[in-house]
C-alpha positions in Angstrom: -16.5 20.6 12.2 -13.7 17.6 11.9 -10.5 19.3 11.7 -8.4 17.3 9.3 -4.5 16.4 10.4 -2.1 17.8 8.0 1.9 17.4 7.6 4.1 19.4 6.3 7.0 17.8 4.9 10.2 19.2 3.6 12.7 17.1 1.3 15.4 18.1 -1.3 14.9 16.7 -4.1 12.1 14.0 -4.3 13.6 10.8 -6.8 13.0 7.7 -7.4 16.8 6.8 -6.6 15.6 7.1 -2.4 13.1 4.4 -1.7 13.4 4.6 1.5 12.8 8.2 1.8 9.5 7.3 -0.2 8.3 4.2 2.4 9.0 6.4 4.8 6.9 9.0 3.9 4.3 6.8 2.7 4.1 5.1 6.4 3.8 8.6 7.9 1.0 9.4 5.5 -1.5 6.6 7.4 -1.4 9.2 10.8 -2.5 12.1 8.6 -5.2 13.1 6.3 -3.2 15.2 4.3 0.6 15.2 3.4 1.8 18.1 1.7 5.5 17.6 0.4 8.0 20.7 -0.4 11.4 20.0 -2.5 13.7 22.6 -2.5 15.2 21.1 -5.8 13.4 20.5 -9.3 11.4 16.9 -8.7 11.4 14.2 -10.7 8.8 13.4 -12.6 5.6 12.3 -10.4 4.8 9.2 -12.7 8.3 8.1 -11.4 7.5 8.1 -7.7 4.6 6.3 -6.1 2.7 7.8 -3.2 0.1 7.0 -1.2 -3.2 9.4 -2.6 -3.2 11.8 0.4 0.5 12.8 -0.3 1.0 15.9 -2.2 3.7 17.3 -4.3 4.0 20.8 -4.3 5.7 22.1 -6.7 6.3 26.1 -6.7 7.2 28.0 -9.5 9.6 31.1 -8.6 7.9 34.4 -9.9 10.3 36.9 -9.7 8.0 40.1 -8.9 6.3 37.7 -6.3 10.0 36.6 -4.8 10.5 40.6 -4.3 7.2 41.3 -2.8 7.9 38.5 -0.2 11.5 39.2 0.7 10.5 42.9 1.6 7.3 41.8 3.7 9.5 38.9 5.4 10.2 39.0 8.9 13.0 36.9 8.6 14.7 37.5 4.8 17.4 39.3 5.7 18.2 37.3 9.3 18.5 34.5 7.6 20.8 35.9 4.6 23.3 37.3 7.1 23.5 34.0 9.1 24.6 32.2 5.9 27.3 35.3 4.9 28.7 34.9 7.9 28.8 31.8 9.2 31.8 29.7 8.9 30.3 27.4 6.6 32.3 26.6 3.2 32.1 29.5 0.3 30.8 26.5 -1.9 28.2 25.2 1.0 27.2 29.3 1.5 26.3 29.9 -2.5 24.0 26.8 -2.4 22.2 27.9 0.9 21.9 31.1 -1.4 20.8 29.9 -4.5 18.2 27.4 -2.4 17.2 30.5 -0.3 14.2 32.1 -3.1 12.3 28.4 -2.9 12.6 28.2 0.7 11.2 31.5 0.9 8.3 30.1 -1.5 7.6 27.5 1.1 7.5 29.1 4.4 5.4 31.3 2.3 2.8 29.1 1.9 3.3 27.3 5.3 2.9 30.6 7.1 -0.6 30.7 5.5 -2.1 27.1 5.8 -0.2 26.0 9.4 -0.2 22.1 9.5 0.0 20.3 12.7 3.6 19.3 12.1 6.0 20.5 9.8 8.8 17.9 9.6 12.3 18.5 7.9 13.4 15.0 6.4 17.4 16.3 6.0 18.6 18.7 8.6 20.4 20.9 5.9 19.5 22.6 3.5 15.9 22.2 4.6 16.7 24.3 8.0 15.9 27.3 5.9 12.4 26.8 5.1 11.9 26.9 9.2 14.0 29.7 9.8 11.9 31.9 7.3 8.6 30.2 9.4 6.4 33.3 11.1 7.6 33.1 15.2 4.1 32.8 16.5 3.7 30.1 14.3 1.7 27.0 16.1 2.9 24.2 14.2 5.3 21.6 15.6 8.7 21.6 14.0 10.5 18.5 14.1 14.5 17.8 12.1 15.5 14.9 11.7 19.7 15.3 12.0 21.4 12.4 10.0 24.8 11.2 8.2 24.8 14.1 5.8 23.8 16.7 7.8 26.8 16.1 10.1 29.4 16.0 7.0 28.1 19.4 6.2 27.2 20.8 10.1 25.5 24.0 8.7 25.3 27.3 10.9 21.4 27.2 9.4 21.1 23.2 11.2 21.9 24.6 14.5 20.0 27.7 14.5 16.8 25.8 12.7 17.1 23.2 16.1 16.6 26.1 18.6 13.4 26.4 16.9 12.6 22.7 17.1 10.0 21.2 19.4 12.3 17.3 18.7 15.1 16.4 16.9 15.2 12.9 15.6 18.6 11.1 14.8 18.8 7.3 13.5 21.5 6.1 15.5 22.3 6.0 19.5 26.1 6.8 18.9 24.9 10.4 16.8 23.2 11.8 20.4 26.5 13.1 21.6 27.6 14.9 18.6 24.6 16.6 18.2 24.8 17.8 21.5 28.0 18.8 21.0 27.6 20.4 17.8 24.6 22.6 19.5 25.7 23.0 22.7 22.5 22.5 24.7 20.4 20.3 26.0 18.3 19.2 23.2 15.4 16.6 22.9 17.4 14.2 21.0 15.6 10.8 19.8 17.0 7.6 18.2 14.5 6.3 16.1 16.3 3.7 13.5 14.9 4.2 9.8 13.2 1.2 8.8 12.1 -1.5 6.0 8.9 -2.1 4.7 9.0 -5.7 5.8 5.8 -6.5 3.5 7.7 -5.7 0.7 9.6 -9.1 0.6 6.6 -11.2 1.7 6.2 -12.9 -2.1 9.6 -13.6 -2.0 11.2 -17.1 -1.9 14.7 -18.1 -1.0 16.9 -20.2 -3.6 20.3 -19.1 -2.2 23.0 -20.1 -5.2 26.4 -21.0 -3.3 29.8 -18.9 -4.0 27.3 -16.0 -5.3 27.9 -12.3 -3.6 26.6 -9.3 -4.2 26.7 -5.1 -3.5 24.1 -2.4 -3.8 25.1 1.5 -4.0 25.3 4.2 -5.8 29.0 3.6 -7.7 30.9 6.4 -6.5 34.1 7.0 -4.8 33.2 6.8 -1.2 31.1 3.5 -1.3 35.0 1.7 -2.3 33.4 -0.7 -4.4 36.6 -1.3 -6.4 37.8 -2.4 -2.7 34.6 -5.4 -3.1 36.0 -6.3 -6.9 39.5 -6.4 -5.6 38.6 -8.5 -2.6 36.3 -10.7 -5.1 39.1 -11.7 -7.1 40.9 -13.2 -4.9 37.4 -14.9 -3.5 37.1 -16.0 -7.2 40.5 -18.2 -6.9 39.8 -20.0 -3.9 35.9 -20.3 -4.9 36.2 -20.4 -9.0 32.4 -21.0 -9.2 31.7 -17.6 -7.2 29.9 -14.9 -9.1 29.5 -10.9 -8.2 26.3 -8.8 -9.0 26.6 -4.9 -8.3 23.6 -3.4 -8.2 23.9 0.5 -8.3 24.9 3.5 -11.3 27.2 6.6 -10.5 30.1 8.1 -11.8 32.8 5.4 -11.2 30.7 3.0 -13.1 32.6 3.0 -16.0 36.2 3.2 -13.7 34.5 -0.4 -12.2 33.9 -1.6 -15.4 37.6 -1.4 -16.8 38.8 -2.6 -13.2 36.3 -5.5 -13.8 37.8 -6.3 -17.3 41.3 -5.6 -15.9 41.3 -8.2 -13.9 39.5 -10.7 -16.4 36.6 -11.2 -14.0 33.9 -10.1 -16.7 32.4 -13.6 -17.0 31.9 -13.1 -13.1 30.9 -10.1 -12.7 27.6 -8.8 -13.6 26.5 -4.9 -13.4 22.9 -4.3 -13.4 22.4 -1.1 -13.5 19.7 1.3 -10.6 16.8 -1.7 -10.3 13.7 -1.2 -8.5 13.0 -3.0 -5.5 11.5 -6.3 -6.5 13.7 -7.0 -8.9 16.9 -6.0 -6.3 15.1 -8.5 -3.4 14.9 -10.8 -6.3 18.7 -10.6 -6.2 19.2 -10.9 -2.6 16.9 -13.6 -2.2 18.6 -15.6 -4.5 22.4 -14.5 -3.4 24.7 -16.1 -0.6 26.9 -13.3 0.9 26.5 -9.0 0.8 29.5 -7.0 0.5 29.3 -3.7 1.6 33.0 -2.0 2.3 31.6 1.8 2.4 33.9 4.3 4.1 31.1 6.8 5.3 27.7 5.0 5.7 25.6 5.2 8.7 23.4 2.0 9.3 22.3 2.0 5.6 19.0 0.5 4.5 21.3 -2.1 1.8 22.8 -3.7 4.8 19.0 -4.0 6.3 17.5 -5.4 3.6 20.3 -7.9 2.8 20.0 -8.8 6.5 16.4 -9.5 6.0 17.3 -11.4 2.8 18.9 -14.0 4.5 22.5 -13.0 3.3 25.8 -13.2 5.1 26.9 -9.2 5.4 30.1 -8.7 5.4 30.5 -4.6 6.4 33.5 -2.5 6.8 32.8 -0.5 10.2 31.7 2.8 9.7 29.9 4.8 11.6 27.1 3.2 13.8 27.8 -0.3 12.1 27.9 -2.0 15.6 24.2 -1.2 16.3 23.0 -3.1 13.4 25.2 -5.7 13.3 26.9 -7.6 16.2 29.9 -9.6 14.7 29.9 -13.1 14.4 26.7 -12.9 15.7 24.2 -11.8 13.0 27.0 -10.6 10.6 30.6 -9.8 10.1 32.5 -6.1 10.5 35.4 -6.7 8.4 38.2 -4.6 7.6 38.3 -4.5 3.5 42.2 -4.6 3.5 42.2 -7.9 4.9 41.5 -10.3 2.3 42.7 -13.2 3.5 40.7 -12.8 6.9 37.5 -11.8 4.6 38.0 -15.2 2.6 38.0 -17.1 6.3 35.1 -16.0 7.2 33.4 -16.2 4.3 34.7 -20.5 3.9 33.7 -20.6 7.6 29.9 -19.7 6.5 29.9 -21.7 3.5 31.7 -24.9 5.4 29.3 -24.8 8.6 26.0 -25.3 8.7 26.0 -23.8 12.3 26.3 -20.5 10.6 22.5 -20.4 9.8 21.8 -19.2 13.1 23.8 -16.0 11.8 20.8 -15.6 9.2 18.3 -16.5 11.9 19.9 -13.3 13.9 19.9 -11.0 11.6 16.4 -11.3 10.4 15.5 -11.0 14.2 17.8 -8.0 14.1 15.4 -6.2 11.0 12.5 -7.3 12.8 13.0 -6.1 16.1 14.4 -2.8 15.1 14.6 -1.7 11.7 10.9 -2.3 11.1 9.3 0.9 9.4 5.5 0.4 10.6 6.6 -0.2 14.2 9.4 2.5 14.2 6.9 5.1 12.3 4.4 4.2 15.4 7.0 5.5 17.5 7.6 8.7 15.6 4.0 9.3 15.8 3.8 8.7 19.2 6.4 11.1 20.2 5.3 13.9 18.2 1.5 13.4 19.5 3.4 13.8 23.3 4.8 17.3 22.5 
């Protein structure tokens, strides 16, 4: 009898607001027959999130008496509590571990019963507790995937989940080392960059609308996007045509807003709102220059798919940045402070047409190694190998 392959995959909350976590697991859902997806949060509404038809959502409802039953039968229950008490994470980071500890219970639960071939942990976090409540003598391959997040919060439960770990994946070459550090072990560590869909932007066409910029994130403190309206206003008297769209809701929009009105820029500045894809690559097809002056991001997909979009990116170097883009080259890393510099380089691309071989780069760039169907492939491959 066919044996059909199944996945396992555990998220935190699944939303509409991370297409990329969505692709992503869409693309993975073409090497297996079934999908089964755990959240540890309350989803979003299905209608809002679009899956391929052997991807599952399973939702679990906590019954209490049930919870009980399972806690005293666990083999792992009370382990795992004492590992959170007393570790040396934060008290705040400890109560949510707690309070996300009865769900991850739930899952294991139900993993321990139906073993998939893989069981694959999309955030290295919170997540680490579904497989450290996973039966010992359990046959499925475990693979965590250890990212940007999961190093701001470097959870005892991360480190102790990875000994348990048949591969740990890691979207950047630069993170290897601190993951080895922060285990202290030889792990198998692989880079495998998150991708684009690339066949998303094939109905798109290219009108690019000179002196137009624009920035995609979520508007809150750590994505400095007051630093990209304060920088634009000074780009708005050299270039008094130029125009601004950020793309993105959070809670500094309104902060933005008054900053935007401040400054009298409101004629030039546009806010859009959270807008699905085709309408956002509608944007960046039609848009000159990407600001992104982020103080914490790793490599993040924005920067990719303006890069694919034909846009100058202009990027303030965080983490990783030099991987995706090389300076001058396919892009600019540019400190945010620097106005004046940032308004050179950005005359220099509007004054030269030699600067279209920037664009030419960094659409090689995406396509070489930020594409999701070959660097899904690759996943594959390696966990196939284990």
């Amino acid at each position: 009898m066919f044996k059909k392959k199944t996945c396992a995959i555990i998220g935190i909350k699944s939303t509409i607001i991370s297409p990329f976590e969505i692709s992503e697991i869409n693309e993975i859902s073409k090497y297996y027959d079934i999908i089964d997806l755990f959240y540890l949060r309350k989803n979003s509404p299905e209608g809002n999130v679009k899956y391929n038809s052997n991807v599952k959502i399973n939702d679990l409802k906590i019954n209490f008496f049930y919870l009980i039953k399972l806690i005293f039968h666990s083999e792992n229950f009370f382990q795992t509590l004492k590992l959170i008490i007393n570790s040396n994470d934060k008290i705040s980071e400890k109560i949510k571990q707690l309070a996300l500890l009865p769900k991850a219970i739930l899952i294991s639960e139900k993993i321990n019963n139906n073993p998939p071939e893989l069981v694959y942990l999309f955030w290295g976090h919170y997540p680490s507790l579904v497989v450290l409540n996973l039966k010992k003598n359990l046959k499925s391959k475990i693979i965590i995937f250890l990212g940007a997040y999961d190093f701001r919060k470097k959870l005892e439960i991360s480190k102790h989940a990875s000994l348990k770990s048949n591969l740990i994946f890691t979207h950047s070459k630069k993170r290897v080392l601190q993951i080895k550090k922060f285990f202290g072990y030889k792990s198998k560590i692989i880079v495998n960059y998150r991708g684009l869909d690339i066949d998303e932007f094939k109905n798109n066409t290219f009108n690019k609308k000179k002196y137009t910029f624009c920035a995609a994130s979520v508007l809150e403190k750590h994505k400095n996007v007051e630093a990209i309206i304060n920088n634009f206003f000074y780009i708005k008297k050299k270039f008094p045509k130029s125009k601004l769209f950020i793309i993105g809701t959070g809670s500094q929009e309104s902060i933005l807003k008054r900053m935007v009105s401040n400054l009298k820029l409101k004629k030039s500045v546009k806010f859009t709102g959270w807008l699905p894809k085709k309408k956002l690559y509608n944007i960046l097809s039609n848009t000159q220059f990407f600001l992104h002056f982020s103080k914490v991001d790793i490599i993040p997909n924005s920067i990719k798919e303006a890069m694919y979009s034909k846009c100058f990116v202009l990027s303030s170097k965080t983490f990783a940045i030099e991987e995706i883009i090389n300076h001058s080259k396919n892009g600019f890393i540019v400190n945010p402070k620097k106005i004046d510099k940032n308004i050179e380089i950005i005359e220099y691309c509007i004054k030269n047409k030699s600067t279209k071989s920037i664009i030419k780069n960094a659409r090689k760039k995406i396509i070489k190694d930020f594409n999701i169907k070959k660097n899904i492939k690759f996943f594959y491959k390696c966990v196939s190998n284990i």
